[in-house]
C-alpha positions in Angstrom: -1.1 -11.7 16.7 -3.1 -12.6 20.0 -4.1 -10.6 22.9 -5.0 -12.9 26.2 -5.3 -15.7 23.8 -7.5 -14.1 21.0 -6.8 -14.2 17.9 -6.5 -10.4 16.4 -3.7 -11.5 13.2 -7.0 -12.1 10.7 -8.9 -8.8 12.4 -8.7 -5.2 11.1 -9.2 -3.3 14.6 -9.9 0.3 14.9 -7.5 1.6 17.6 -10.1 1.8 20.1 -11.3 -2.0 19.3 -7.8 -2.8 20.5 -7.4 -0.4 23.4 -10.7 -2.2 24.3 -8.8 -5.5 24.7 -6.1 -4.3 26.6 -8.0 -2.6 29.3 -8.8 -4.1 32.4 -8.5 -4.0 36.8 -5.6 -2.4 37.8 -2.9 -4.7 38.6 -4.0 -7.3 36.1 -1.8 -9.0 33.1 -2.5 -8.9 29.8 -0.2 -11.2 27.4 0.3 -10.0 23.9 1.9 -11.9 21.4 4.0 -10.1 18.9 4.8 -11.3 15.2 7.3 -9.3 13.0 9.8 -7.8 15.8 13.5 -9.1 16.4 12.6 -8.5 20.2 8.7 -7.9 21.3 9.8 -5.6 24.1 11.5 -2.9 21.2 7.9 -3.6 19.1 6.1 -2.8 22.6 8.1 0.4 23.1 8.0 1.4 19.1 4.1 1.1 19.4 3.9 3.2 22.8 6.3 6.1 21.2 5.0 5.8 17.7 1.4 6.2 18.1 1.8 8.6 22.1 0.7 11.4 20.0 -2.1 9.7 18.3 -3.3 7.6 21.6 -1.3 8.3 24.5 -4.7 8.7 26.9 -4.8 5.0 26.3 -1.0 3.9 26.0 -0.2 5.6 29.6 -1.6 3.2 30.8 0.7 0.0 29.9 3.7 -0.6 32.3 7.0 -2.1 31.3 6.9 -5.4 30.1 7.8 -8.0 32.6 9.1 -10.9 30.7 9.9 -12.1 27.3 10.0 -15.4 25.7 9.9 -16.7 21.8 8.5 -19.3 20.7 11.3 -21.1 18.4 9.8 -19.8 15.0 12.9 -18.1 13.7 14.7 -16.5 16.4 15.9 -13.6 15.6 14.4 -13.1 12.5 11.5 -10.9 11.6 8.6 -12.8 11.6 9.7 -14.5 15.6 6.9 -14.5 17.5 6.9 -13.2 21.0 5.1 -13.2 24.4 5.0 -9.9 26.3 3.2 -9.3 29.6 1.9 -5.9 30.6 0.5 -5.0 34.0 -2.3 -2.7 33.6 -2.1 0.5 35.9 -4.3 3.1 36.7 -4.2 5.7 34.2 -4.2 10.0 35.3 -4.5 12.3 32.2 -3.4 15.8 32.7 -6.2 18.1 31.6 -3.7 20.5 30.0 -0.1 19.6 28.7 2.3 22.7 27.7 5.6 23.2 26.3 7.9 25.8 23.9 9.4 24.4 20.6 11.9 26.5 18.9 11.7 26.4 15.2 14.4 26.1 12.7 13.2 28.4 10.8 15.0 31.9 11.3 13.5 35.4 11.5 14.4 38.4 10.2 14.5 41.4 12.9 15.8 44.6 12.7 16.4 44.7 16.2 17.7 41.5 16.0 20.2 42.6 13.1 21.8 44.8 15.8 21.9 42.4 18.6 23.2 39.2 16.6 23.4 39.5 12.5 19.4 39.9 11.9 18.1 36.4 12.4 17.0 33.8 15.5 15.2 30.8 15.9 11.7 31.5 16.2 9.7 30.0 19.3 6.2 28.5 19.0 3.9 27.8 22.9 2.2 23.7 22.1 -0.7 23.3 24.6 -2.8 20.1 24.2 -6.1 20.3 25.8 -7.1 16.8 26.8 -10.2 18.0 28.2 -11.9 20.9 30.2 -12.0 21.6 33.5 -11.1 24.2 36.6 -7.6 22.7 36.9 -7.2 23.1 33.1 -8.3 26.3 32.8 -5.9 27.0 35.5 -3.0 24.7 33.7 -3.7 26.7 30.9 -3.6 30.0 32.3 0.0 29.3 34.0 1.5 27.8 30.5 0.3 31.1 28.4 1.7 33.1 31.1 5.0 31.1 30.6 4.7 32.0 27.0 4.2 35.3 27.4 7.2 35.5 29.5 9.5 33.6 27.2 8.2 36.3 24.3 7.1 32.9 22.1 6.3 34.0 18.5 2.9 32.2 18.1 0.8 29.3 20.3 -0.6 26.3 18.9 -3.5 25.3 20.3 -4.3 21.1 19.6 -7.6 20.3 20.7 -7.5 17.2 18.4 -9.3 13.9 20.6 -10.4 16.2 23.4 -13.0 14.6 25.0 -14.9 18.0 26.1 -16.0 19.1 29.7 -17.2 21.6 31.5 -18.9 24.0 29.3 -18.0 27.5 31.4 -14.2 26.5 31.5 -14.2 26.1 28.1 -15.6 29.8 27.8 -12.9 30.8 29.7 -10.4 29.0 28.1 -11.2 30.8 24.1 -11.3 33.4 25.9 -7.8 33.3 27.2 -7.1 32.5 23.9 -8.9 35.3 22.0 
């Protein structure tokens, strides 16, 4: 509904409009006022884990809330409004993130059939490339290694909202990937 005192409920805002309005100097408060939720802290943490894929450069950055308080307008219900305070913080984003999903999907082996019955999970590398850079390429290096060494079945590369970099790390990058 408001953020610092501005009025956003009439306002279709891009996300970045509205990242725009919560940044600001480290250490500083920003009070958003929550419509809808039974609790503005739960609507605070649904926001941060529901869109951390989409935006989670910018959502990093908000802290825990510090305090709560309605405002009468039926408490409890799902259109209470609520206050939430955020401290801003400073705000580090890894160049590189990497991790190994198994799938539920089975494969068929025929080594496999001998060791277990013919089928196992199958396991896929994620690496997220926020941006390029030495330690990156170097975060990326280590992680396909890791794959490698855990015999993944594929790698998915998401370089969706990576804000570029350094043109020669990026060459060696594909070509760690090639």
């Amino acid at each position: 509904v408001e953020v610092d005192g501005l009025d956003v409920s009439a306002v279709h805002l891009t996300p970045d409009e509205g990242m725009s309005l919560l940044r600001g100097p480290k250490d500083s408060e920003v009070a958003l006022r929550v419509q809808g939720a039974r609790n503005a802290v739960g609507a605070v943490e649904e926001a941060k884990d529901s869109l951390a894929d989409r935006l989670p450069l910018q959502l990093a950055a908000w802290a825990e809330p510090e305090q709560t308080q309605g405002d009468g307008l039926g408490s409890g219900s799902e259109e209470a409004v609520q206050t939430v305070k955020l401290k801003r913080q400073s705000l580090t984003i890894p160049p590189v993130r990497a991790g190994i999903v198994e799938s539920p999907i089975l494969a068929d082996s025929e080594i496999e059939g001998m060791i277990n019955g013919g089928k196992r999970a199958l396991k896929y590398g994620y690496v997220r490339i926020n941006f390029f850079n030495r330690l990156g390429t170097d975060m990326l290096a280590s992680a396909l290694l890791e794959m490698q060494r855990q015999e993944v079945d594929g790698v998915i590369v998401d370089v969706r909202n990576c804000l570029g970099g350094l043109f020669k790390e990026a060459l060696y990058a594909a070509s760690m990937l090639l």
